[in-house]
C-alpha positions in Angstrom: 0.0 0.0 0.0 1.3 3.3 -0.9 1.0 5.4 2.2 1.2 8.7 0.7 -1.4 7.7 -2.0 -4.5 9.1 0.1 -2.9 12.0 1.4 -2.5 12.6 -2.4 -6.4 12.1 -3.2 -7.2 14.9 -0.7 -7.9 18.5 -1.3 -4.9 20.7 0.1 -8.2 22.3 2.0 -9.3 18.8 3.5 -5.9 17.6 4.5 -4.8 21.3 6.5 -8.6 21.1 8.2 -7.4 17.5 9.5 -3.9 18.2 10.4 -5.0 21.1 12.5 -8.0 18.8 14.3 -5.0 16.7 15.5 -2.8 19.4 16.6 -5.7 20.7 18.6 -6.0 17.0 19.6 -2.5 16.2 20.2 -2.4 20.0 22.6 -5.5 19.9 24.2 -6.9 15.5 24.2 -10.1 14.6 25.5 -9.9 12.8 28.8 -8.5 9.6 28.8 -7.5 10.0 25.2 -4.1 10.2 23.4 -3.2 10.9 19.8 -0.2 9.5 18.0 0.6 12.0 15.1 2.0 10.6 12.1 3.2 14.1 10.3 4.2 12.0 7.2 0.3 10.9 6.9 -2.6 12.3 8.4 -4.7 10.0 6.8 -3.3 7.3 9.1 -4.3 8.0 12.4 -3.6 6.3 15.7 -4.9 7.2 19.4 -4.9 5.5 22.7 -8.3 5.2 24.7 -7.9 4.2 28.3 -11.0 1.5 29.2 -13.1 3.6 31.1 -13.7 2.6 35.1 -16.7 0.9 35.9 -16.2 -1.5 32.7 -14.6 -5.2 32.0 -12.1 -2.7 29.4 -11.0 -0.7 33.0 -7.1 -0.3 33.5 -6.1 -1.2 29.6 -4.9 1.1 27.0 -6.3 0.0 23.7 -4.4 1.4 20.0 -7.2 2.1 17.6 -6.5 3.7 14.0 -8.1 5.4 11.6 -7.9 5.3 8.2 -9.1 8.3 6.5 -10.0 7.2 2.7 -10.0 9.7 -0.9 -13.5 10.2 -0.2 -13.0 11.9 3.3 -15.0 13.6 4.9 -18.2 12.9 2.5 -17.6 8.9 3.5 -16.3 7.8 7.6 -13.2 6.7 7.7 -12.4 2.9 9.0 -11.6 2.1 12.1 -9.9 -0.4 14.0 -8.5 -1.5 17.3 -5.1 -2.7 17.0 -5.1 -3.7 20.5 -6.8 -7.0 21.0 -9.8 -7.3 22.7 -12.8 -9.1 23.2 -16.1 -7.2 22.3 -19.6 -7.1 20.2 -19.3 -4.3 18.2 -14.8 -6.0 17.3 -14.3 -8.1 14.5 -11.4 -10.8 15.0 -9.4 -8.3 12.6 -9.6 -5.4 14.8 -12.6 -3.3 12.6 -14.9 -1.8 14.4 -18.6 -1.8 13.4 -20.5 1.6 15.3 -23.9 3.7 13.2 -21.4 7.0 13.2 -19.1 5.3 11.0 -22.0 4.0 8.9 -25.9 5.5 8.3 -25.4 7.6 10.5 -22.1 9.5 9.4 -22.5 13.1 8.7 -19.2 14.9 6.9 -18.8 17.4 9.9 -17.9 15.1 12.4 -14.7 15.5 13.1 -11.8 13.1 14.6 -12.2 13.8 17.9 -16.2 13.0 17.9 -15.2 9.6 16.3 -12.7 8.5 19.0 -14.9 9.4 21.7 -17.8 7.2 20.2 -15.1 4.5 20.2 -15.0 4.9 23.8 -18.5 5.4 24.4 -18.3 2.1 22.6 -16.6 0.8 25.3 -19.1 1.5 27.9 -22.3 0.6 25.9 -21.8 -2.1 23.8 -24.3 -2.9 20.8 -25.0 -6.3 20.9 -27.8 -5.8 18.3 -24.8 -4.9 15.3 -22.6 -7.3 16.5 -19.4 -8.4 14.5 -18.2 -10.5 17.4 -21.2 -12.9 17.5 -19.5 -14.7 20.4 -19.3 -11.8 22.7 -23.0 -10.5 21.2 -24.4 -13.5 22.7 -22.3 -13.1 25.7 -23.6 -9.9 26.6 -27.4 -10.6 25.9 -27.2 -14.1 27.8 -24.4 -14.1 30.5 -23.0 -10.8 31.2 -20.9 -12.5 33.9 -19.1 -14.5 31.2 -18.8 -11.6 29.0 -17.2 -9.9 31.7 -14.7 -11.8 32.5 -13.7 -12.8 28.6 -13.8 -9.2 28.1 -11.5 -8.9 32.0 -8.9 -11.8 30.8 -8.2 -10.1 27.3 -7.8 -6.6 28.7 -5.1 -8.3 31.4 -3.8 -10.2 28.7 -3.2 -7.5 26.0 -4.1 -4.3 27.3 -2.9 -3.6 30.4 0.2 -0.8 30.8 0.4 2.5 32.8 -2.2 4.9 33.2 -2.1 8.1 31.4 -0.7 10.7 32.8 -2.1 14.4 32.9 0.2 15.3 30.4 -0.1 12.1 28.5 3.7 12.1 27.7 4.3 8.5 29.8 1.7 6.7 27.5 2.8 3.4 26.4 0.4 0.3 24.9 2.0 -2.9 26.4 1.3 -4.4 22.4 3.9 -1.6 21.3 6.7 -2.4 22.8 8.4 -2.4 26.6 5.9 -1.0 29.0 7.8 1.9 31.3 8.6 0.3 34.9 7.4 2.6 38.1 8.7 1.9 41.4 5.0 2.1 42.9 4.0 -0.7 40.4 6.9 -3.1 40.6 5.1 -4.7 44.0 1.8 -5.4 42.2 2.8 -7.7 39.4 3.1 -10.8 41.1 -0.6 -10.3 42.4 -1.9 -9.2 39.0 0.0 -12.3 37.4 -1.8 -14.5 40.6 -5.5 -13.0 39.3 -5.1 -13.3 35.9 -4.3 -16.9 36.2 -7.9 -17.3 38.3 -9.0 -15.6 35.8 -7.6 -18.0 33.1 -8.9 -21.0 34.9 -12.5 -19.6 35.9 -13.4 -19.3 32.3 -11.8 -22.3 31.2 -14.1 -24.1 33.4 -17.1 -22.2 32.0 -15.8 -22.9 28.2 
């Protein structure tokens, strides 16, 4: 894939509305939000979202990207979590399925509403649209189960260091070495004990 071949089917008007979208992004992100800028490709954009509290996704950071095509803004742009993880509205590859990125995309959304309804996404699942049909049924039939599926993968793939306020110490533990604190160096043999409960509970329940 030629990565400069979409920057090169947008108006100069189109690509400088984006690129300052994701400085205002990058200088002022939503909370619990963090953009990546690629400066040689806007169209290729990746964020952290940290699961929100109160949800199986709580305590991962999850990668998603968005691929902004030629037709941008009149069509959405695809999306896709490039972390791992185990929900409805997640295919196996990663694409995600949400109505703003479908009927109900309007061409003055902008980035940031898009990555918030990915984490709104994350808090109210859509089992009705479901590209996971696993974790669909799940959700409707045993939430418990859901949960904890949802719990193990999070563990498994998503967990790493919280953001900070100035989001500079933001590291996805699928990226690469996740920064060591002090304060956290005590924890990991008891997070290593529960994710292995964890393992075996829904083991048993497969």
């Amino acid at each position: 894939m030629n990565i400069m071949s979409n920057v090169e089917n947008l108006s100069p008007q189109i690509i400088r509305q984006v690129t300052k979208e994701l400085q205002e992004l990058v200088n002022e992100p939503p909370e619990g939000i963090k953009i990546a800028l690629n400066e040689e490709d806007i169209t290729d954009i990746q964020a952290y979202i940290e699961g929100p509290a109160g949800t199986p996704y709580s305590g991962g950071i999850f990668k998603v990207k968005l691929c902004l095509g030629k037709d941008f803004p009149q069509a959405p742009p695809k999306a896709f979590f490039l972390t791992k993880i185990f929900h409805p509205n997640v295919a196996n590859n990663g694409e995600i399925c949400v109505n703003t990125l479908k009927k109900d995309w309007k061409s003055d959304l902008g980035i940031k509403h898009i990555l918030l309804t990915i984490k709104c996404l994350l808090i109210y699942p859509n089992a009705e649209s479901a590209l996971n049909e696993e974790a669909g049924k799940l959700l409707l039939e045993h939430y418990d189960d859901y949960s904890q599926r949802a719990k193990m993968m999070t563990e498994i793939h998503a967990m790493t260091i919280k953001i900070t306020k100035g989001g500079a110490d933001l590291q996805s533990s699928s990226d690469g070495p996740i920064a060591k604190k002090h304060a956290s160096d005590k924890k990991i043999p008891a997070e290593k004990k529960k994710l292995l409960k964890d393992k075996k509970r829904i083991l048993k329940r497969l």
